[in-house]
C-alpha positions in Angstrom: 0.0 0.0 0.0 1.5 3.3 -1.0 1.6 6.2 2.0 -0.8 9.1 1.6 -0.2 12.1 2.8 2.1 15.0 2.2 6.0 15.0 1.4 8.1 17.3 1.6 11.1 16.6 -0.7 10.3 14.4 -4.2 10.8 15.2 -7.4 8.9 14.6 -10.4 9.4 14.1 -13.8 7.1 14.1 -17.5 8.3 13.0 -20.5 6.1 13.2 -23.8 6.6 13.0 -27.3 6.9 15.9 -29.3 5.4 15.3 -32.5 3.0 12.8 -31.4 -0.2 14.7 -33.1 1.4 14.6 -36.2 2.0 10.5 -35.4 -1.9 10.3 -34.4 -2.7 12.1 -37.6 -0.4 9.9 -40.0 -0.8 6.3 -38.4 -3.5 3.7 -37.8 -4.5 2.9 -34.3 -3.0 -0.7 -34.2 0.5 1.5 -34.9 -0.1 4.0 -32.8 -0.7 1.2 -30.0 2.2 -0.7 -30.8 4.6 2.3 -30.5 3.0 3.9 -27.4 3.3 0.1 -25.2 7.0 0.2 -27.2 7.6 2.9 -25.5 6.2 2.6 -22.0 7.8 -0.6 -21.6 11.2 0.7 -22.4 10.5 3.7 -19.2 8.7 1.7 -17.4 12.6 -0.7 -17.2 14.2 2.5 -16.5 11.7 4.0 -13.5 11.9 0.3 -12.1 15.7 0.3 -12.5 15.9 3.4 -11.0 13.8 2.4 -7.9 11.7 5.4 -8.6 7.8 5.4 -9.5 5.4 6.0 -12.5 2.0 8.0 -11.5 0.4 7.7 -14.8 0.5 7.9 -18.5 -2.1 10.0 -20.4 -1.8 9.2 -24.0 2.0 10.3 -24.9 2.7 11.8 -21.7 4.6 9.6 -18.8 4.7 11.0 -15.4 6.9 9.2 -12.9 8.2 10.0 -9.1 11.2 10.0 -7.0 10.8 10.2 -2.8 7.5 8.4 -3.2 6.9 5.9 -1.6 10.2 5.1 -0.4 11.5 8.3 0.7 14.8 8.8 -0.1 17.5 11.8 -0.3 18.7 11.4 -4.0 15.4 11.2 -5.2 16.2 14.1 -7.7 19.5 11.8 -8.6 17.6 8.6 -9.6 15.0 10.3 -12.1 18.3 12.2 -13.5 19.8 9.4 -14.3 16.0 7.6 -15.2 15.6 10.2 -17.7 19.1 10.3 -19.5 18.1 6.6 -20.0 15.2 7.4 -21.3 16.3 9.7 -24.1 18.9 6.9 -24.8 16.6 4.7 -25.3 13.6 6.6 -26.9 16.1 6.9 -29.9 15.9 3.4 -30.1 12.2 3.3 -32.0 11.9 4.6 -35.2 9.4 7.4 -35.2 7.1 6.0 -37.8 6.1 9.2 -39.7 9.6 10.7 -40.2 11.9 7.2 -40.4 14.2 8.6 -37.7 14.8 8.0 -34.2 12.2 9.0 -31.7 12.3 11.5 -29.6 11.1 12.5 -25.9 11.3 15.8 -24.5 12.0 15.6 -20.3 10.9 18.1 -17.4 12.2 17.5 -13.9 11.1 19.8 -10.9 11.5 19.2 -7.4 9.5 19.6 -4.2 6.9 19.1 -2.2 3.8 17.4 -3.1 0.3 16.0 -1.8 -0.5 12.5 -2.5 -3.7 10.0 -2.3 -6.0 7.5 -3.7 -8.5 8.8 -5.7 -11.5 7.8 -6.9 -13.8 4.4 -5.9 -14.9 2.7 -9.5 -10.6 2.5 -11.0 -9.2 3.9 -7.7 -5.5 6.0 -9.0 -2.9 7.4 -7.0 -2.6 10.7 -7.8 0.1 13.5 -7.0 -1.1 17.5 -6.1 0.8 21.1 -5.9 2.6 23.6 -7.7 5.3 20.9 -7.6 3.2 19.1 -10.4 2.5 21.8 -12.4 5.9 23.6 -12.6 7.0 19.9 -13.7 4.3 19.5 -16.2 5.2 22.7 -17.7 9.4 22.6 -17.9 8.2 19.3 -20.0 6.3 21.0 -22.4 8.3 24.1 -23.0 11.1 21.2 -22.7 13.9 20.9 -25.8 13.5 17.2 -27.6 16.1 15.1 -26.5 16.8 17.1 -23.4 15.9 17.2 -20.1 14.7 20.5 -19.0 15.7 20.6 -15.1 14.4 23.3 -13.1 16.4 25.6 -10.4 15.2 23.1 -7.7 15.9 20.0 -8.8 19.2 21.5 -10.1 19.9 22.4 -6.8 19.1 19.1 -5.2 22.2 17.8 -8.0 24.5 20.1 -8.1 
């Protein structure tokens, strides 16, 4: 059973896809599938590796933890080195619209966060706080092939 409550100190980390509309546009579902669980199950390796933990995926988008739910001070560490994995091995599938390597663009932001179960019918354990969005957002804004680290989390590294 995960812990609920607040912590303090975790960092978190999306990863999407850049040109994924443009792969939704160009492919049929079945490929679309196929490359998406390609994908997952490559980061999904690397967050288990890396003793970290993944929250969720919403269609390209893969959210994962660090400091939850075993608490730990190099939480920022492990989804640093998680992510650099990642972008290794993301180039490893061949993005089926342009023939090259695929790409996935990284945030990481650190802090703290509130955590619980939610929900009765497909209960989810779900993450809360400006810790979230600030992470959400230095992933989209990210470069592809980067990972786009923000003052916290830098400072929980350097």
């Amino acid at each position: 059973l995960l812990n609920l409550g607040e912590y303090q100190e975790v960092t978190i980390m999306f990863g999407d896809v850049p040109n994924f509309y443009n792969i939704v546009m160009s492919c049929k579902p079945q490929q679309i599938i196929k490359l998406l669980n390609e994908l997952f199950v490559k980061l999904d390796r690397l967050i288990d590796k890396h003793s970290a933990f993944k929250v969720e995926t919403i269609d390209d988008t893969y959210v994962a933890v660090g400091g939850i739910p075993e608490q730990t001070d190099n939480h920022c560490e492990i989804l640093c080195d998680a992510a650099l994995g990642m972008i290794f091995e993301t180039r490893s599938i061949i993005d089926p619209v342009t023939g090259k390597p695929l790409q996935i663009r990284l945030g990481i932001n650190s802090g703290p966060v509130v955590a619980g179960v939610i929900g009765k019918k497909m209960p989810r354990y779900c993450l809360f706080g400006d810790t979230m969005n600030t992470a959400s957002r230095m992933g989209s804004h990210g470069v592809p092939g980067k990972i786009h680290c923000s003052k916290a989390s830098f400072e929980f590294v350097s």
